[in-house]
DRENROBA-591297 format. One record per residue (C-alpha): x, y, z. Coordinates in nm, 4 decimals, always signed. Layout:
N
@c1 = X, c2 = Y, c3 = Z
...
This chain:
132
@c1 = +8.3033, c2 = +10.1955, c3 = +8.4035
@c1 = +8.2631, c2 = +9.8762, c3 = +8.5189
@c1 = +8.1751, c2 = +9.7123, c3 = +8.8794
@c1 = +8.1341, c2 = +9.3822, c3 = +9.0772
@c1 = +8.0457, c2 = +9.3244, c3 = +9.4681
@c1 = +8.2574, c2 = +9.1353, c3 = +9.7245
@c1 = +8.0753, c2 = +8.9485, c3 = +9.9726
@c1 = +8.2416, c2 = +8.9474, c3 = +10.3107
@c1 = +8.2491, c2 = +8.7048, c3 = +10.5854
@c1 = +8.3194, c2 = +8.8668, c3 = +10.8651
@c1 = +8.3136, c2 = +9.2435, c3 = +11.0898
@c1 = +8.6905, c2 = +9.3374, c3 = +10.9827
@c1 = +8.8468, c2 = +9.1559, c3 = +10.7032
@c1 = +9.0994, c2 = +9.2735, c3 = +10.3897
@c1 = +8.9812, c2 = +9.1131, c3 = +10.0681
@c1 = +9.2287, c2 = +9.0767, c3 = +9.7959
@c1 = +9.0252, c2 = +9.2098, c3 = +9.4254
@c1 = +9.4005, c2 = +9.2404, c3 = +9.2016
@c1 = +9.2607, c2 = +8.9693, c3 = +8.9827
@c1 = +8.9436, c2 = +9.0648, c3 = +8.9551
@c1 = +9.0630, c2 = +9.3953, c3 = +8.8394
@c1 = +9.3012, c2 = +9.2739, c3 = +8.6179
@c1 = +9.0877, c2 = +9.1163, c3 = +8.4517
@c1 = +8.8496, c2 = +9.4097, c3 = +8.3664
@c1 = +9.1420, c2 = +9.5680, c3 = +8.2674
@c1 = +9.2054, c2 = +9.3016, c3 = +8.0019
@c1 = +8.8702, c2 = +9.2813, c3 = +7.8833
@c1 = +8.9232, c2 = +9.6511, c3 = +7.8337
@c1 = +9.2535, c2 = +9.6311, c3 = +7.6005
@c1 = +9.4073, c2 = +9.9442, c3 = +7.7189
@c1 = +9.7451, c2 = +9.9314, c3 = +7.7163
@c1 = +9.8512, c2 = +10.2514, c3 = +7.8819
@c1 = +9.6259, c2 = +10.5101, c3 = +8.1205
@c1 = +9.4871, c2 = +10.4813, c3 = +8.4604
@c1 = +9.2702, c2 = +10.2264, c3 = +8.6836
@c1 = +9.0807, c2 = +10.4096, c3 = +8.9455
@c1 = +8.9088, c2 = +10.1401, c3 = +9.2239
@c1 = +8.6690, c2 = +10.2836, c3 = +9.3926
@c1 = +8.4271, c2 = +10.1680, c3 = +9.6793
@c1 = +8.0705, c2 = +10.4235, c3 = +9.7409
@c1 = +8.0423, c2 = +10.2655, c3 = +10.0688
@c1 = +8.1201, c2 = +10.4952, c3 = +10.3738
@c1 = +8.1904, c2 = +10.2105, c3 = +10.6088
@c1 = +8.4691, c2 = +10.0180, c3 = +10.3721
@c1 = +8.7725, c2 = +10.1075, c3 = +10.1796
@c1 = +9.0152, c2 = +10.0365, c3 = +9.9060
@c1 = +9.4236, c2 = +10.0366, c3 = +9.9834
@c1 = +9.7422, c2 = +9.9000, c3 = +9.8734
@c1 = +9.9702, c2 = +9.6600, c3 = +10.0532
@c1 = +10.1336, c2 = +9.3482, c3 = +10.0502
@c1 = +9.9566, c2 = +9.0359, c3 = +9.9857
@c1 = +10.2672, c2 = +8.7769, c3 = +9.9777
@c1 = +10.2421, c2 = +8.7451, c3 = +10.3564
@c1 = +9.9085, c2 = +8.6930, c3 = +10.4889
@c1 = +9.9872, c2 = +8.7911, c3 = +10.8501
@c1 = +10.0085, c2 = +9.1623, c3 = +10.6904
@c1 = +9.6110, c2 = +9.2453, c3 = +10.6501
@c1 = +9.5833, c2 = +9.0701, c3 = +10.9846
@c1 = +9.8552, c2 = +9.2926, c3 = +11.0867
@c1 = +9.6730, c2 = +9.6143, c3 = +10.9494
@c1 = +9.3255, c2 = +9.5024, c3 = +11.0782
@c1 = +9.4524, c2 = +9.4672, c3 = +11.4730
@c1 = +9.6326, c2 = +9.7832, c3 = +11.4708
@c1 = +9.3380, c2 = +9.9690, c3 = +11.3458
@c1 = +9.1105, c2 = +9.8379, c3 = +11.5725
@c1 = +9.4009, c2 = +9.9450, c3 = +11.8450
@c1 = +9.4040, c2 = +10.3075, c3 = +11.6991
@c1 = +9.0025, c2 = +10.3027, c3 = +11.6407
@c1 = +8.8393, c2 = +10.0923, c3 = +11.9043
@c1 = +8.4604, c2 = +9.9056, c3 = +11.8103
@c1 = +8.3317, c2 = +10.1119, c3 = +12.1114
@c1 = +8.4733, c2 = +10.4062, c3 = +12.2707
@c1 = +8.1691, c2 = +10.6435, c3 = +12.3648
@c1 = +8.0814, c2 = +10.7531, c3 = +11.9749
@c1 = +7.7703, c2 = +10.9492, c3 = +11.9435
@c1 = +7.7067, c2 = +10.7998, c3 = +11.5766
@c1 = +7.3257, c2 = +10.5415, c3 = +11.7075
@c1 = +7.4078, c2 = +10.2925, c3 = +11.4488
@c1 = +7.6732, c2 = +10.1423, c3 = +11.6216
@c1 = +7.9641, c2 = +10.1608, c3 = +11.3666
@c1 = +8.1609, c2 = +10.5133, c3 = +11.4083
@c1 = +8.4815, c2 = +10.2758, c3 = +11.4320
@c1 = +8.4274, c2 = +10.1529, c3 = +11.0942
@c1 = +8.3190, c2 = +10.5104, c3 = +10.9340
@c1 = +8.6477, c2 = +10.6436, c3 = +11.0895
@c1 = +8.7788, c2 = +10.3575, c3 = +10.9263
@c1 = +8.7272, c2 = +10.4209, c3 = +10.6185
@c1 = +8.7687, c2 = +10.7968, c3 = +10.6333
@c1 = +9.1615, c2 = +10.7193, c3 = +10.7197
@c1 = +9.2323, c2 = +10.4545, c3 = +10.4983
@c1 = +9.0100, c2 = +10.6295, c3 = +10.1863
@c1 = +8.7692, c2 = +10.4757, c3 = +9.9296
@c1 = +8.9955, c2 = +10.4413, c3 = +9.6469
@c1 = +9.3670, c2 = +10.4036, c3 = +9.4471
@c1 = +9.4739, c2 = +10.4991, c3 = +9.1549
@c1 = +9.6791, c2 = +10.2779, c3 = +8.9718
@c1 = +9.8957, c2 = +10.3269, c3 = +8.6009
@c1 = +9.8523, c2 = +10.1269, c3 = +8.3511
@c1 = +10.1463, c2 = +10.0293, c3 = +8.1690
@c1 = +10.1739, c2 = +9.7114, c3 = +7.8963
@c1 = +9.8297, c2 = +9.6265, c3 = +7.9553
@c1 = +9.9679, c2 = +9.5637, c3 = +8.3249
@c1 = +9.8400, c2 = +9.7030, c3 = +8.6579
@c1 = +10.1784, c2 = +9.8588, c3 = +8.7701
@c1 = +10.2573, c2 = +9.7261, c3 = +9.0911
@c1 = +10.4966, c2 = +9.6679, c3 = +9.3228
@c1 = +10.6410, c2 = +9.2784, c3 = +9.3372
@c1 = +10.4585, c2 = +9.2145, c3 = +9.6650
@c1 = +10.1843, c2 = +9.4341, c3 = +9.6515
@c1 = +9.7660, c2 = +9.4053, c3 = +9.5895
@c1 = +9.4512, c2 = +9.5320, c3 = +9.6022
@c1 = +9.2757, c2 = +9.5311, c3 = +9.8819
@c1 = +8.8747, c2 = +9.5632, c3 = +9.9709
@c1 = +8.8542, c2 = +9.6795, c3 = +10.3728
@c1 = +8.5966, c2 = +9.5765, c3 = +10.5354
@c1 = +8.4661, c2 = +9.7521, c3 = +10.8569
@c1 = +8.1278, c2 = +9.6849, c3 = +10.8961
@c1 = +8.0602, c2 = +9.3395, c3 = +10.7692
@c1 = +7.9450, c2 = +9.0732, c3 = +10.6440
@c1 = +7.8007, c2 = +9.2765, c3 = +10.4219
@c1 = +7.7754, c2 = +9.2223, c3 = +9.9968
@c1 = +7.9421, c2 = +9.5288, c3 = +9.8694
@c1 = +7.9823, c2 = +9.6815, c3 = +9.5608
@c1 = +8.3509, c2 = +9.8055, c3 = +9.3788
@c1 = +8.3560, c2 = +10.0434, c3 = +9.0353
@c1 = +8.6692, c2 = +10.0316, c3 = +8.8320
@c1 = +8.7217, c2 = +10.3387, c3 = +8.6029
@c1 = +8.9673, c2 = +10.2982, c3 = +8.3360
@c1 = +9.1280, c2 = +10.5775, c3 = +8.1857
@c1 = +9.3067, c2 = +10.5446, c3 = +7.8400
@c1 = +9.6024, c2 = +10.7719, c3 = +7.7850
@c1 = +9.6526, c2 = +10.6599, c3 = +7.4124
């Protein structure tokens, strides 16, 4: 297993890792299995979706916050029940195959860290899975 953190800017923001874990997956040299990303933070996430337009996680953010409001009479004292809701809805990890080395993904599609409850430095594990 493997890890890194991400170091967000802001409260809400969608940060694209793809490279970062292709590249553990190169250092690795598997060449066929599974890549499990995986955030232990209760107040984040990790999801799939399209990166070539970056209106999309902007997109995804505002409709969120439409669905799960910053303040709408939670009990939760901290102050962040939006964000744990969050991240319960949008989960803290993927699974993706490994195929050729390759991540297999879609032509438009990334990585994504979520960010609910930021600016915050936050941590990512990447499991690898050999199937050879």
């Amino acid at each position: 297993m493997k890890h890194f953190t991400v170091k967000t800017g802001s409260r809400f923001e969608m940060t694209d890792i793809t490279d970062r874990v292709r590249s553990i997956l190169m250092e690795s040299k598997i060449k066929s299995g599974i890549c499990h990303v995986f955030t232990p933070h209760t107040t984040a996430a990790i999801t799939i979706n399209e990166n070539a337009d970056p209106d999309v996680p902007k997109d995804i953010i505002m409709e969120l916050d439409k669905v799960i409001p910053l303040n709408d009479n939670y009990r939760h004292i901290e102050g962040n029940s939006a964000a744990h809701i969050k991240s319960s809805l949008i989960g803290a990890s993927e699974m993706v195959i490994i195929e050729k080395g390759k991540l297999v993904l879609g032509t438009w599609q990334s990585i994504f860290f979520c960010e609910f409850d930021g600016p915050r430095t936050r941590k990512v594990l990447v499991k690898l899975v050999s199937a050879e």
